[in-house]
GUTIVO-102958 format. One record per residue (C-alpha): x, y, z; residue in one letter. Coordinates in steps of 0.25 Angstrom, whole numbers, plus 5000, padded with zeros to 4 digits. Layout:
BEGIN
X / Y / Z / residuo
X / Y / Z / a
...
This chain:
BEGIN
X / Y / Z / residuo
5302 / 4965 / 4950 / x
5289 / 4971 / 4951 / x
5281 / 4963 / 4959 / x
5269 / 4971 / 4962 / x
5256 / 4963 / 4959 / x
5242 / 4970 / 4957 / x
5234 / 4959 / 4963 / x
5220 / 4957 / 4958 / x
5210 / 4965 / 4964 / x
5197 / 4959 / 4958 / x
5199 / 4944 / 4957 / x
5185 / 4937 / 4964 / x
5178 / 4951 / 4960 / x
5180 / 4952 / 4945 / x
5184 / 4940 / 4943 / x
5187 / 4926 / 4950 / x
5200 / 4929 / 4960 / x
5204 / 4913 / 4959 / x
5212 / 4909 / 4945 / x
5203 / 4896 / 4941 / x
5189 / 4905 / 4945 / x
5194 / 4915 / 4935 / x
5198 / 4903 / 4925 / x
5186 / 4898 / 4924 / x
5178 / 4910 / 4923 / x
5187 / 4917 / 4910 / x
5184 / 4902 / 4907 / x
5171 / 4902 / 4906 / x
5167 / 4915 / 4901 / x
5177 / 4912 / 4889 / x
5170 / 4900 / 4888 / x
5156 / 4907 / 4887 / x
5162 / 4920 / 4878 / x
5171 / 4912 / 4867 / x
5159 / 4909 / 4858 / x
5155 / 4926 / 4857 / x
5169 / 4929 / 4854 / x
5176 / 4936 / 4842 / x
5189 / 4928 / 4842 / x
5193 / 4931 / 4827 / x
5196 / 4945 / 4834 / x
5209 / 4938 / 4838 / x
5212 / 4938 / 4825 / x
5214 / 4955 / 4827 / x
5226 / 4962 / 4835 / x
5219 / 4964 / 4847 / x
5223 / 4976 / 4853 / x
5215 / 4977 / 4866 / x
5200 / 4977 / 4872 / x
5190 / 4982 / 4880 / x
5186 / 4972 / 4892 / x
5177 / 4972 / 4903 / x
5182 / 4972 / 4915 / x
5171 / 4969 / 4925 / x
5169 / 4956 / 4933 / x
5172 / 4943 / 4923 / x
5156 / 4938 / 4926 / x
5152 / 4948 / 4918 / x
5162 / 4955 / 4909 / x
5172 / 4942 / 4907 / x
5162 / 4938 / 4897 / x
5165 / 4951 / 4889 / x
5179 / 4953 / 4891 / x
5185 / 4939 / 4887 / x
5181 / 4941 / 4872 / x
5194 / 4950 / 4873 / x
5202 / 4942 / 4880 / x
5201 / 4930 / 4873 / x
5204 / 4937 / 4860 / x
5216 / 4942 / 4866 / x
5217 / 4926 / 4871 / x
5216 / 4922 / 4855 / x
5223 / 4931 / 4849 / x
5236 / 4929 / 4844 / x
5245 / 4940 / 4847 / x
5253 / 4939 / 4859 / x
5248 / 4952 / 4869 / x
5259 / 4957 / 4878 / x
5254 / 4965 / 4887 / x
5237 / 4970 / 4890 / x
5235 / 4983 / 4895 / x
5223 / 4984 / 4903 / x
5217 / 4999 / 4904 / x
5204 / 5000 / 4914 / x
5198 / 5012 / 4919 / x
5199 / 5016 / 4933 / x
5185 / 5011 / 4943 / x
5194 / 5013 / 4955 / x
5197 / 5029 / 4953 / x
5212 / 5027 / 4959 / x
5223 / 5028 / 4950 / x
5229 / 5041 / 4944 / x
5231 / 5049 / 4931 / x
5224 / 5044 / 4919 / x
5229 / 5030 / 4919 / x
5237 / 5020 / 4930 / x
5246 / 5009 / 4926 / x
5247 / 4999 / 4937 / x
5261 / 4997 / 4944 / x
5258 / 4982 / 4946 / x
5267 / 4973 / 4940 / x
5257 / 4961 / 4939 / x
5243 / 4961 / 4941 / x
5237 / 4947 / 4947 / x
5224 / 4940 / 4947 / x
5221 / 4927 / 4949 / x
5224 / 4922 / 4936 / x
5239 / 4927 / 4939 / x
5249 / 4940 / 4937 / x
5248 / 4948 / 4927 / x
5260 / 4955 / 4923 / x
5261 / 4972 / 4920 / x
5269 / 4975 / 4909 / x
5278 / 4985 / 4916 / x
5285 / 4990 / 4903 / x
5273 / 4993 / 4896 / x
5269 / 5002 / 4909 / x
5282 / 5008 / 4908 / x
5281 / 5011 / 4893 / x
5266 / 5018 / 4899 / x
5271 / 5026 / 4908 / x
5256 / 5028 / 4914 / x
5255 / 5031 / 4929 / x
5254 / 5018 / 4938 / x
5243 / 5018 / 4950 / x
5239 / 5004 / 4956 / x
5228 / 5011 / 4963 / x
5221 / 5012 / 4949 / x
5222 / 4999 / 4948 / x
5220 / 4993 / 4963 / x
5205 / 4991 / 4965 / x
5202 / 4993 / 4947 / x
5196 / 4981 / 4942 / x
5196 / 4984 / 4926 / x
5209 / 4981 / 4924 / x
5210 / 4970 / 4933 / x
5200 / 4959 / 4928 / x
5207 / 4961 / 4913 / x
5218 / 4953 / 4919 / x
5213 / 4939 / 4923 / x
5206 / 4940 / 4907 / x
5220 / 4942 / 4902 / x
5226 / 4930 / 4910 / x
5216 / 4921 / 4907 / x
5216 / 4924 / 4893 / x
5229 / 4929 / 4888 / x
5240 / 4916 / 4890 / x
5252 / 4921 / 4885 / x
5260 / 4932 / 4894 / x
5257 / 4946 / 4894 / x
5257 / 4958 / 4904 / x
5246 / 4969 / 4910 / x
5248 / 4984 / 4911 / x
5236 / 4989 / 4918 / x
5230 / 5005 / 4916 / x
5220 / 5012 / 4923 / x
5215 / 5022 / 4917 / x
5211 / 5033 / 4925 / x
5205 / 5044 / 4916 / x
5196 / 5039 / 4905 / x
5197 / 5050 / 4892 / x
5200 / 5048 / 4878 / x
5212 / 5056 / 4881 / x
5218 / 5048 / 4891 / x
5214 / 5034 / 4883 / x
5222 / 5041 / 4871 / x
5234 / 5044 / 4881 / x
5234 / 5030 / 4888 / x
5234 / 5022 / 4873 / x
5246 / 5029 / 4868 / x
5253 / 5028 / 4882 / x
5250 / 5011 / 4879 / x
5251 / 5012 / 4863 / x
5266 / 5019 / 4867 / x
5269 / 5009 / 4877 / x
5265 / 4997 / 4869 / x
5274 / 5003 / 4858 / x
5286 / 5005 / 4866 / x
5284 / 4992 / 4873 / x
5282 / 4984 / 4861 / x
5269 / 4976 / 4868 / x
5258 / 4969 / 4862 / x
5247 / 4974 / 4870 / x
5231 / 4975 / 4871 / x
5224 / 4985 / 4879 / x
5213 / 4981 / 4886 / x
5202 / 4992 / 4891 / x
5194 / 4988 / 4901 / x
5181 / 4993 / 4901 / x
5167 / 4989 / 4906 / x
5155 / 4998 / 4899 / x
5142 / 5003 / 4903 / x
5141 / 5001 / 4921 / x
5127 / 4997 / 4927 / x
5119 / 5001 / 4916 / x
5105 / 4994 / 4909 / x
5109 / 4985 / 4898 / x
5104 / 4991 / 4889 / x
5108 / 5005 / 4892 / x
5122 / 5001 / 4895 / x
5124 / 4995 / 4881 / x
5120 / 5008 / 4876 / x
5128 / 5016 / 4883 / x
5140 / 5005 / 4879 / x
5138 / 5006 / 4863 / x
5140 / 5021 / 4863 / x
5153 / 5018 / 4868 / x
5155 / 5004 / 4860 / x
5153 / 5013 / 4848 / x
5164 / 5022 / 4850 / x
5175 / 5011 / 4856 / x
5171 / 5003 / 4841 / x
5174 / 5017 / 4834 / x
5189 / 5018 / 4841 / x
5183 / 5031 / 4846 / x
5188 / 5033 / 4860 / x
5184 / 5047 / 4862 / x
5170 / 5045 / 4858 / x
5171 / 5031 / 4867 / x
5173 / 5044 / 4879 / x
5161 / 5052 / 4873 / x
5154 / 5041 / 4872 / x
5155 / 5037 / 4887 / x
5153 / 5051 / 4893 / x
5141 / 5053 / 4883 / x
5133 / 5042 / 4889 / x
5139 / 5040 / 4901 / x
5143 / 5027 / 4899 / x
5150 / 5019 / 4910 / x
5162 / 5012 / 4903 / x
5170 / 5012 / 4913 / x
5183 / 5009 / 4905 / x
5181 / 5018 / 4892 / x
5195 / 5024 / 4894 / x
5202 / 5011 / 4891 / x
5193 / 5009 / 4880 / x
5198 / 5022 / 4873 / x
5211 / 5019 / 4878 / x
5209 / 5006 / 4868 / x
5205 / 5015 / 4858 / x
5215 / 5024 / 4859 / x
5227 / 5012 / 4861 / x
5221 / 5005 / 4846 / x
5221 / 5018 / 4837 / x
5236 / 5017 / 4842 / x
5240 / 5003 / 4841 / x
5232 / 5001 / 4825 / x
5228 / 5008 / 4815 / x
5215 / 4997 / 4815 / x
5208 / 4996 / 4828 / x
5196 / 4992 / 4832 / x
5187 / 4986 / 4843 / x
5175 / 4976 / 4843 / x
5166 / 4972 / 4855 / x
5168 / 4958 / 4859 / x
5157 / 4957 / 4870 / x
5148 / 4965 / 4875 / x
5140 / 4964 / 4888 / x
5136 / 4967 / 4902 / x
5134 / 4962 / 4918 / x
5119 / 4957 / 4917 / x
5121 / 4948 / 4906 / x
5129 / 4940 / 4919 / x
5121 / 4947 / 4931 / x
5106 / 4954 / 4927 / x
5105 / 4966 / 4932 / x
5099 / 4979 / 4927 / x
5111 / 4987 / 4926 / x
5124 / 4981 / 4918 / x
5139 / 4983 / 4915 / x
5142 / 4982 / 4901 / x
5154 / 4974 / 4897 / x
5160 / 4974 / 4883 / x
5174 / 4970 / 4878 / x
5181 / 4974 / 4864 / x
5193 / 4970 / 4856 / x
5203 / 4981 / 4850 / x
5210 / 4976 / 4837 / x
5217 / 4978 / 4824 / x
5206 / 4977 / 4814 / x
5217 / 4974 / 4805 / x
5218 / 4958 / 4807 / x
5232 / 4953 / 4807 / x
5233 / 4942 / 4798 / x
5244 / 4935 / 4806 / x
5236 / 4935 / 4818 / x
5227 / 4922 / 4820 / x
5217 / 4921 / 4831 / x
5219 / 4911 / 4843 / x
5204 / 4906 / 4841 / x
């Protein structure tokens, strides 16, 4: 067997490297962030999200209203693929899957689901996701959060174009559909960098605007237009792309919106803001865990 473990790179950095530290904190800000929650959204399919990915003291608060949707709701998920953009500038091609066959971190192992990235077929480079973070920290939320079994598969994407989001949701739609998983796609994505408040929320709605219109080409317009720093807007196209093929009606909705100096003043900000993807279509079988 497989034994090759990809072992956490960021634990004490982004996020407490002991397994009771890390408890407590989800604990806490779950603790803090219940009562602002939209939980009758568990009452939708959920198909995926977009989540911040920086350090938990300032975008845990945003990212857990999607994981503890995914906690409440009712549907048994199989496997979370996890799409983040590439910080690092290694890798290869347009996307890299990772050969690991766990990823660990200190809440445990996580486990790759090796037939889905065979039924991929992407190009595998651990160097893309060595020293990448944004991938990384979405896996102690899952542990914490999701109690049942599941497993990882882990895509950097390289090259960040509607193009290449199109091709990289019908490589997962075809791979979900010859697999037979329940998945959610998770698009990691931190917004506007080191911007005023105010002009950083600015910039964020023109491209808030588009992602709530399902327009990912206008969401690339949108970026290169006003040069806004999203770092991760090609796995949010990607989540576009992958809903347009998985229902016939999508839809996203902001859960929490936010940014680094409502935890730590200082002039110039990084915007974090978390969405839910879903069938608008509410499945009348399906009752929320709430």
């Amino acid at each position: 067997m497989n034994d090759h473990i990809r072992r956490a790179q960021f634990a004490g950095k982004f996020y407490p490297d002991s397994t009771s530290g890390l408890e407590q904190m989800l604990q806490f800000i779950t603790k803090v962030e219940t009562p602002k929650m939209n939980l009758h959204l568990a009452t939708h399919h959920i198909h995926g999200g977009i989540v911040p990915h920086a350090g938990f003291q300032y975008s845990g608060y945003h990212a857990i209203h999607f994981y503890e949707l995914l906690k409440r709701s009712p549907l048994s998920f199989e496997t979370f693929i996890i799409i983040n953009p590439n910080h690092s500038g290694r890798g290869s091609g347009l996307y890299n899957s990772s050969s690991a066959h766990y990823w660990e971190t200190p809440l445990g192992k996580a486990e790759q689901d090796l037939e889905f990235l065979e039924a991929m077929n992407l190009q595998p480079n651990d160097a893309a996701h060595e020293l990448e973070h944004s991938g990384e920290v979405q896996l102690p939320m899952l542990q914490h959060f999701i109690k049942h079994p599941f497993r990882i598969v882990m895509i950097t994407m390289n090259h960040q174009h509607p193009d290449t989001a199109r091709e990289l949701a019908r490589i997962i739609y075809q791979a979900k559909q010859k697999t037979g998983r329940k998945i959610v796609l998770i698009a990691s994505s931190d917004f506007s960098h080191y911007e005023k408040a105010e002009k950083g929320f600015a910039k964020d709605q023109h491209l808030i605007d588009q992602i709530l219109k399902l327009a990912s080409d206008e969401c690339f317009h949108q970026v290169k237009k006003h040069h806004i720093s999203a770092c991760g807007y090609g796995p949010i196209m990607t989540l576009i792309e992958y809903l347009k093929l998985v229902t016939v009606k999508p839809t996203i909705e902001l859960l929490r919106r936010g940014h680094s100096g409502e935890v730590s003043h200082s002039e110039h900000v990084v915007d974090y803001i978390s969405f839910v993807a879903y069938d608008i279509q509410k499945d009348p079988e399906i009752q929320p865990n709430v």
